[in-house]
N, C-alpha and C positions, 0 to 999 in steps of 0.2 A: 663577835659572831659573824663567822662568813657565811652568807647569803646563797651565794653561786653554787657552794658544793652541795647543798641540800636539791635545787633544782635542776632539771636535765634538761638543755638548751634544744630547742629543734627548728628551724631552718622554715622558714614561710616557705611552704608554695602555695599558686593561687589556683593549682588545678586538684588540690588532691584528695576533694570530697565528689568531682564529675569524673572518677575511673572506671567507676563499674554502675555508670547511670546510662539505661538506654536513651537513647539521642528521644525519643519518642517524649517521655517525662523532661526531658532536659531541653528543649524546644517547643511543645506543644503542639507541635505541626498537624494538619489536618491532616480527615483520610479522605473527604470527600473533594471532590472538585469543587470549588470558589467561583462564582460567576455575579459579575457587575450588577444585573439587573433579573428578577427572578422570573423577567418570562424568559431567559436563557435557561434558567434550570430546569423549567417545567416543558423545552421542548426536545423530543425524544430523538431525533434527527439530526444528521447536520445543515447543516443552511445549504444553497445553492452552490455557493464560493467553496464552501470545504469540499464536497462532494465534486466540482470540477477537477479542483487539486488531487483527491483522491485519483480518481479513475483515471484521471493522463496521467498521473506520477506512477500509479502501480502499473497499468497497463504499458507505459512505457519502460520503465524496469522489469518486468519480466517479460517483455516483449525483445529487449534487448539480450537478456541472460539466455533464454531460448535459443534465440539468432544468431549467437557469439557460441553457443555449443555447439549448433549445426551447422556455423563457419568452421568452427575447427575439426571438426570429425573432417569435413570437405575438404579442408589442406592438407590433412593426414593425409585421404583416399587419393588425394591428386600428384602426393608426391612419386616422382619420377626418379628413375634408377642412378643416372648422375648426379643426382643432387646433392649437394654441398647440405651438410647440419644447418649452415649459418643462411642457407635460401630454404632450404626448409622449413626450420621459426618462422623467416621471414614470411613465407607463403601460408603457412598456418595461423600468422598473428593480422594480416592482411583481409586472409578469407573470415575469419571468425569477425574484426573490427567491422567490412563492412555489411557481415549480414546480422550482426548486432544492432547497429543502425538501422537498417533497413525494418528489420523486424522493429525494435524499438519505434522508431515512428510511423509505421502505421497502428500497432496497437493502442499506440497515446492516442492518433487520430481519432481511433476506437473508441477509447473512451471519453475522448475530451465529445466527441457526438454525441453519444451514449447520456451524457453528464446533461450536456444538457436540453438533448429531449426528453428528457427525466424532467427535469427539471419545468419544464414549460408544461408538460404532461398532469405535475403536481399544483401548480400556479392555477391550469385552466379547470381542471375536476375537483378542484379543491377536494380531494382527499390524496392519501398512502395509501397504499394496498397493492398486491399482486400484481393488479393487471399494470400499472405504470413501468415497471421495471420490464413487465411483457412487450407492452406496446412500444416503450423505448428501444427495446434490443430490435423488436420486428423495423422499426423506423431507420436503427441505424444500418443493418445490415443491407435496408432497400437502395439505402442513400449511396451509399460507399460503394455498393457495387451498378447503381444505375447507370456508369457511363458503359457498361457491358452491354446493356440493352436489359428488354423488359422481364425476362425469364431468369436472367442470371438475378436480378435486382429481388424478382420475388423469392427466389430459393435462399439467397442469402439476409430475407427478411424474414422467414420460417426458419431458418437453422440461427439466428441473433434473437427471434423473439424465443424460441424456445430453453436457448441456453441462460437468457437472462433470467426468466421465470423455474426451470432446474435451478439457476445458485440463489435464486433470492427463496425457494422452496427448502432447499437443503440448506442453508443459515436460518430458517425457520425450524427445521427439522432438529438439527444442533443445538441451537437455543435453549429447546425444549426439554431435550433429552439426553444432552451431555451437562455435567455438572463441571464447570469452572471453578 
C-alpha cells in the first residue's frame, strides 16, 4: 500500500496564517503614549526644554518659509530687461535664501525669548493660564525692540502681548469646539 498518493504534500511556509492579520492583533502595540515615570503622564504640558525646542524650531521654519517667498517674489520684481534665465535663477534663488535667513532668525529669536520668559513666568506664579503666554509675548516684544528706544519697545510689547494671548485664546477656542 502506497502511502504518498492518498496524501496531498504542501510546502511549509512560516508566514501563512499572519496574511490577513492586522499588525494591531499581531504586535500588540499600544495606542497610548508610554512614559518611564507616571508623574510624566499625569503632566498636561510640556517641560521647559520641549517648549524651547518648539517655539525656535517652528518659529524659525516659518520664519524662513515666509522670507524665502518674499525673497523670491523680490528677484522676480527686480529682474532687469537684459537679463540672462541663468542670472535671473540666480537673482531670485540669492534674494529668496537671504531673506529666508533673515526672517528665519529673527523669528527663532522670537521664540527662543518668547520660550523662555514663559517659562520663568510659569516657575515664578507657579500656575498655567492666560495671562503667562500674555505677559511673555508683551515681555518679549519690549525686549527685542528696546534698542529702538522706549516707545518703539512698548508698542511692540502691546502688539507680542496681544498676539500671544489671541493664539493661546483661539487653541482654547479650537480645543473646545472643533472635534479632532
Amino acid at each position: 500500500m502506497d502511502v504518498s498518493k492518498d496524501k496531498k504534500v504542501v510546502a511549509y511556509h512560516p508566514y501563512q496564517d499572519l496574511y490577513n492579520v492586522p499588525a494591531q492583533n499581531l504586535y500588540k502595540l499600544p495606542t497610548s503614549p508610554e512614559f518611564l515615570f507616571h508623574e510624566e503622564a499625569a503632566r498636561q504640558r510640556r517641560s521647559w526644554s520641549e517648549n524651547l525646542q518648539y517655539y525656535t524650531g517652528t518659529g524659525y521654519l516659518s520664519g524662513a518659509i515666509i522670507g524665502a517667498g518674499k525673497g523670491t517674489i523680490d528677484g522676480i520684481k527686480s529682474a532687469e530687461p537684459g537679463d540672462t534665465t541663468k542670472l535671473r535663477v540666480n537673482r531670485v534663488l540669492n534674494s529668496g535664501g537671504h531673506m529666508g535667513r533673515k526672517f528665519g532668525n529673527n523669528l527663532g529669536v522670537l521664540g527662543l525669548m518668547f520660550a523662555g520668559i514663559e517659562s520663568v513666568l510659569i516657575h515664578y506664579r507657579d500656575t498655567d493660564d492666560l495671562i503667562n503666554p500674555a505677559l511673555a509675548g508683551l515681555g518679549t516684544g519690549a525686549v527685542y525692540r528696546a534698542a529702538r528706544g522706549p516707545r518703539s519697545a512698548a508698542i511692540a510689547g502691546a502688539v507680542g502681548g496681544i498676539a500671544a494671548a489671541a493664539a493661546v485664546a483661539s487653541k482654547q477656542v479650537l480645543k473646545r469646539y472643533v472635534p479632532i
